[in-house]
N, C-alpha and C positions, 0 to 999 in steps of 0.2 A: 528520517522524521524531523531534520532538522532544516527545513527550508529558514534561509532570514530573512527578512523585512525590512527594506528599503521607509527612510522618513526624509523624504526631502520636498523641502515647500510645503509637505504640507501631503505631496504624492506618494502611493507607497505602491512597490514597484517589488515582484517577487525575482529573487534571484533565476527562477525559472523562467524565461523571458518567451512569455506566449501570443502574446497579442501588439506584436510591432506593427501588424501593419494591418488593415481594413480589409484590403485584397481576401476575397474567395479561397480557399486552394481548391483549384479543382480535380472531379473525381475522374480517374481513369476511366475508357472507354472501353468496356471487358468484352474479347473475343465471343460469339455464341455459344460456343462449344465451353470454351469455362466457363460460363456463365450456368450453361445445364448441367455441367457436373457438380459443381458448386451446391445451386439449388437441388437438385436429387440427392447430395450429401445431409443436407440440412432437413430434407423432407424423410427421410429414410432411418437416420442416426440421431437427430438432436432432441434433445428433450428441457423440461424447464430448468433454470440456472441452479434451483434449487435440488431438482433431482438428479443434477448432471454432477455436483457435486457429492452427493450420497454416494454416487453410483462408482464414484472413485474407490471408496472404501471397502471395493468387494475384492481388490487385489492389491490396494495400500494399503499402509498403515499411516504413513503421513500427507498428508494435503499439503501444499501450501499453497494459497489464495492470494496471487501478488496483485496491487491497487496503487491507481497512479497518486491517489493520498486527496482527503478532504473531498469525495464526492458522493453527493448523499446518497442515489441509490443502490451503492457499493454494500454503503454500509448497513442501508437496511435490506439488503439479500442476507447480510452475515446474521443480522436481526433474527429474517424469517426463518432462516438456515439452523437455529439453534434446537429447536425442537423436535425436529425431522430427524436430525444426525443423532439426538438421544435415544428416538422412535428406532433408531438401526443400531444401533450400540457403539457409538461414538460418543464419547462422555466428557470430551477436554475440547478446549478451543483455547490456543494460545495465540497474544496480542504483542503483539511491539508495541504497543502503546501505555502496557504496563509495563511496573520491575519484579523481578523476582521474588528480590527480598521482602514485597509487601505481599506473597504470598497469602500468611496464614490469616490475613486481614481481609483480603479477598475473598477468600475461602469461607469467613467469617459474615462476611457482609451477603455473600448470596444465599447462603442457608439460613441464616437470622428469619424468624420469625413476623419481623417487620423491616422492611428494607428503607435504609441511612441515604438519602440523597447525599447528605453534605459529605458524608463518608467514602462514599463512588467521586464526588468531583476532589475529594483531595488527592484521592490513588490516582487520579490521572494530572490533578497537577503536580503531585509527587516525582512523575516523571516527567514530566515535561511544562512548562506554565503556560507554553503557546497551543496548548493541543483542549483546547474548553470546547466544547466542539457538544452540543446534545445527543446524536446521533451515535456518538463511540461510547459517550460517557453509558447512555442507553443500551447497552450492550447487556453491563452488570444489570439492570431491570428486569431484561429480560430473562436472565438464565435466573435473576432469583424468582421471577415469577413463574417460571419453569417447574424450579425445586418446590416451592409453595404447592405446587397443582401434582405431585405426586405421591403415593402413596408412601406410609413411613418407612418401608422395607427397601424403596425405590434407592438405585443408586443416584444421587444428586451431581447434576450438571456440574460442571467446573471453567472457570475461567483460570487461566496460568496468563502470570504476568512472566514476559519471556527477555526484558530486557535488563542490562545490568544500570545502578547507579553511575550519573551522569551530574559536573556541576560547571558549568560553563563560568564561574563567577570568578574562574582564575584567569581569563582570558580577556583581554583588554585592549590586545593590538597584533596585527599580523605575526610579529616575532613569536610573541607567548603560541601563536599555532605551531612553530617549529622546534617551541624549547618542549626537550623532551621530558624534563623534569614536572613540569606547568601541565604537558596533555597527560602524566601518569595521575593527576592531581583530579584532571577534567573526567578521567575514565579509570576510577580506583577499581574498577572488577577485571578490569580487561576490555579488549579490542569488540564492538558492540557484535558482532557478528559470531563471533567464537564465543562471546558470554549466552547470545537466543540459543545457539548450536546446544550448547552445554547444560542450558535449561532444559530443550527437548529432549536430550538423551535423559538428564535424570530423572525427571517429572513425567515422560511420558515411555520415552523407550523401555525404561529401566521396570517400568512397573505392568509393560507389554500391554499398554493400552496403544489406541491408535487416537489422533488428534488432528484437529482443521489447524493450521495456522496461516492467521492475516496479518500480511505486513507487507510494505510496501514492496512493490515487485523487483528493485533490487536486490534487496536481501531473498527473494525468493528462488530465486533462480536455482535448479539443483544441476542440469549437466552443461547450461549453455556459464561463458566465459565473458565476463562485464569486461570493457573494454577498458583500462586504463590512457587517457589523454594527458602528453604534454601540453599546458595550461597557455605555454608560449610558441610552441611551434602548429599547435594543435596536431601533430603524429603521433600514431598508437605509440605508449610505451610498453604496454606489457596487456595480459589477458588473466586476471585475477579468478582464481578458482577457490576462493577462501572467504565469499558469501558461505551465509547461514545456512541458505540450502546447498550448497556448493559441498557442505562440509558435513550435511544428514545425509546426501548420497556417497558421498567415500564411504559411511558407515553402516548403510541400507542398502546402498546399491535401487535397485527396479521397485523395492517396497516404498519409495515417496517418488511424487510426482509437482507439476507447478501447471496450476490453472494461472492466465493470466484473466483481467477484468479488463476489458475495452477500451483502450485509452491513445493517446497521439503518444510517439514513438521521437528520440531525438533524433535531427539531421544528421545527412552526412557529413556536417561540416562543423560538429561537435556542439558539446551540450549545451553550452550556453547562447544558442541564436534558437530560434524559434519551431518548435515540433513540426512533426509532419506526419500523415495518414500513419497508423499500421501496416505494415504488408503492400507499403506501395498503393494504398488505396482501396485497393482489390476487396477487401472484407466490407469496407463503407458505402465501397459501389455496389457491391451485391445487394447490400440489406436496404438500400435506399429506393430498390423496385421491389422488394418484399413488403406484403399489407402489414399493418401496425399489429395485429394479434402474431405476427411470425418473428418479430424483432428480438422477444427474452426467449433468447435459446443457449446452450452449455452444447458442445459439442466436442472432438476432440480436433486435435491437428496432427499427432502423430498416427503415422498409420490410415490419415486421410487426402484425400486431392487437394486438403488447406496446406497439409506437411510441404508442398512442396514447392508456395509462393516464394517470392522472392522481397527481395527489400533493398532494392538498390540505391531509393534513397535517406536509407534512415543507416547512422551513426554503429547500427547493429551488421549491416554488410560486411565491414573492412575484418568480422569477426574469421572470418573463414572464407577461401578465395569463389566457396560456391554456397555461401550461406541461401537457407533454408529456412523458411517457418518453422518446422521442426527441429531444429537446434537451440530457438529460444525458448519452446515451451510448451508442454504433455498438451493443453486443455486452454476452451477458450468459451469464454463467455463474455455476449453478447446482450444490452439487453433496447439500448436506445441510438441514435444517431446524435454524435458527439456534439452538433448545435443544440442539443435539448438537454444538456447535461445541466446539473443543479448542484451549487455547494451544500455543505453540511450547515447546520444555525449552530453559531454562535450563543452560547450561554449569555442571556442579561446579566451586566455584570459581575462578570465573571473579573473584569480586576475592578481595585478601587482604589485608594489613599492608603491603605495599609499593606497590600500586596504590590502595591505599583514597582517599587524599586528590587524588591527580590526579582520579578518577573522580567523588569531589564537585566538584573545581573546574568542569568542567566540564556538573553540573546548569545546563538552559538556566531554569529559574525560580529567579527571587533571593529569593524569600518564605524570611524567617528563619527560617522550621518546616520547609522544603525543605530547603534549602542550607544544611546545620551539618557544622561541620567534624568533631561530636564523633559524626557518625553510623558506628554499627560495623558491621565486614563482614557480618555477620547480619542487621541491619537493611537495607544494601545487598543482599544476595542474596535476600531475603523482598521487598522492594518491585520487586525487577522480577517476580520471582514472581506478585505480587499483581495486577500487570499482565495480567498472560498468564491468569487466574485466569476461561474465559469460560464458564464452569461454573455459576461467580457474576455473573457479567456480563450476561451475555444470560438471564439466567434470568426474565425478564419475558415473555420471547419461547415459544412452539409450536417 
């Protein structure tokens, strides 16, 4: 959740480098025969994103709903998704975008009587100052208009802030990333993934409820293995199993699962050059001859003829020598063609003259064209803008 924000001239340029170049990528040219097993999969099995997710929780007890981050109709599935999953006995829905420890203020704010705007946007810049986003903030709305609408005996919707405190403000130059003293300063709970881990066990395992959680699809991951990259040789260095979901399945085992949300996939030529299709393409060429009521579909890939694509050229290959769609992830939803994608709106401001400098202290990159102090609110409200910007972002993409 911590992407940074380039400020240079005046450009602001995301560390995730998506739109170097104007060029098309074009869409694979898929065999007939996948093509009909494909589509008879989708005509036969899929259903709306909304009930593909429900329908998880007839043999999980965990979700995790991984999001490539900042895409609006992401977040409003999790929106319409809140109600449905109460209507089936799902009662918790944990956020990486909150903390833990503001808990019982969350708890507070969606059962309230009258629901605190200003109260919902501080819990989200509590944890983080770049995340003012309408859309996430809109979440707590939702579930308390939820609890408003049911009856007094009703058990009451919950949102679980699932991440730990975080303070970037001790962090000022490359070195401070490696002095180990500085990042216990930056992350006083623990390692962010082991602290969501350790929220779900207590808040939701522990009290044998079952729970959706959305977070960015890194941390979602429960059986496949993030690749670790040398940053200078770009060679795998190792295959990390110590994501958030990495670490609810050593503990659940087959009771959670990872829907992924539709998104470009990094190259195989590592993270930082320019994304590329999912699945080799294969899922965006299909859906791109399917009519526009057949686009918002949930479907699974394990256990289906999607389990068994390949991805030769996404950064996810070199994970296993015969990698597999099904080794990234349970569930896959679908709901538009990646050129029609939309950011989430930015809060009017959301910073000003009094919040301006807390809000740089806390940029998590210390590159001195990043992190200035002398940056103004307009330049702060234009760079998360620029972020959300998938207009120009994904514009490589069908």
């Amino acid at each position: 959740m911590k992407p940074a924000i380039f400020f240079i001239s005046g450009l602001m340029v995301s560390l995730t480098i998506m739109n170097c170049s104007l060029t098309k990528q074009p869409l694979p040219s898929l065999r007939p025969e996948l093509r009909a097993e494909l589509t008879a999969w989708i005509e036969e099995h899929g259903t709306t994103p909304e009930q593909y997710i429900v329908s998880k929780f007839k043999d999980h007890d965990i979700v995790f709903l991984g999001e490539y981050h900042r895409i609006r109709h992401d977040v409003l599935l999790v929106q319409n998704v809140i109600p449905i999953l109460h209507q089936n006995g799902v009662y918790d829905l944990g956020l990486e975008f909150l903390r833990f420890c503001d808990q019982k203020i969350i708890d507070s704010l969606v059962t309230a009587e009258t629901y605190d705007e200003t109260l919902a946007r501080k819990l989200f810049w509590n944890a983080w100052p770049f995340w003012g986003f309408k859309e996430y903030v809109d979440i707590l709305k939702v579930a308390w208009q939820l609890n408003r609408s049911l009856p007094p005996d009703a058990r009451p919707f919950r949102i679980v802030g699932l991440s730990g405190r975080e303070d970037w403000s001790y962090v000022w130059s490359e070195k401070d990333l490696s002095n180990e003293a500085i990042m216990k300063k930056v992350f006083p709970d623990g390692n962010a993934d082991q602290v969501m881990a350790e929220t779900i066990e207590r808040e939701i395992l522990a009290r044998k409820d079952k729970a959706l959680i959305y977070s960015g699809i890194n941390h979602a991951y429960t059986q496949f293995r993030q690749p670790v990259i040398d940053q200078k040789t770009g060679k795998l260095k190792r295959l990390t199993n110590t994501r958030m979901g990495n670490r609810i399945y050593e503990k659940i085992g087959d009771r959670c699962c990872t829907i992924f949300l539709h998104a470009p996939w990094p190259p195989i030529t590592g993270y930082g050059d320019p994304y590329v299709y999912p699945a080799d393409g294969v899922i965006d060429a299909l859906f791109a001859n399917l009519p526009p009521g057949k686009q918002r579909v949930g479907f699974d890939i394990k256990g289906s003829p999607f389990g068994k694509l390949h991805a030769k050229t996404s950064l996810w290959s070199i994970t296993a020598p015969n990698f597999r769609l099904e080794m990234f992830c349970d569930g896959w939803i679908h709901q538009m063609p990646l050129s029609r994608y939309e950011g989430v709106t930015v809060i009017p401001d959301w910073f000003n003259e009094t919040n301006r400098l807390e809000a740089i202290s806390q940029m998590a990159n210390p590159n001195p064209r990043v992190k200035r102090l002398d940056q103004t609110v307009k330049e702060l409200m234009e760079g998360m803008a620029w972020d959300c910007d998938f207009k120009r972002r994904f514009r490589r993409f069908y």
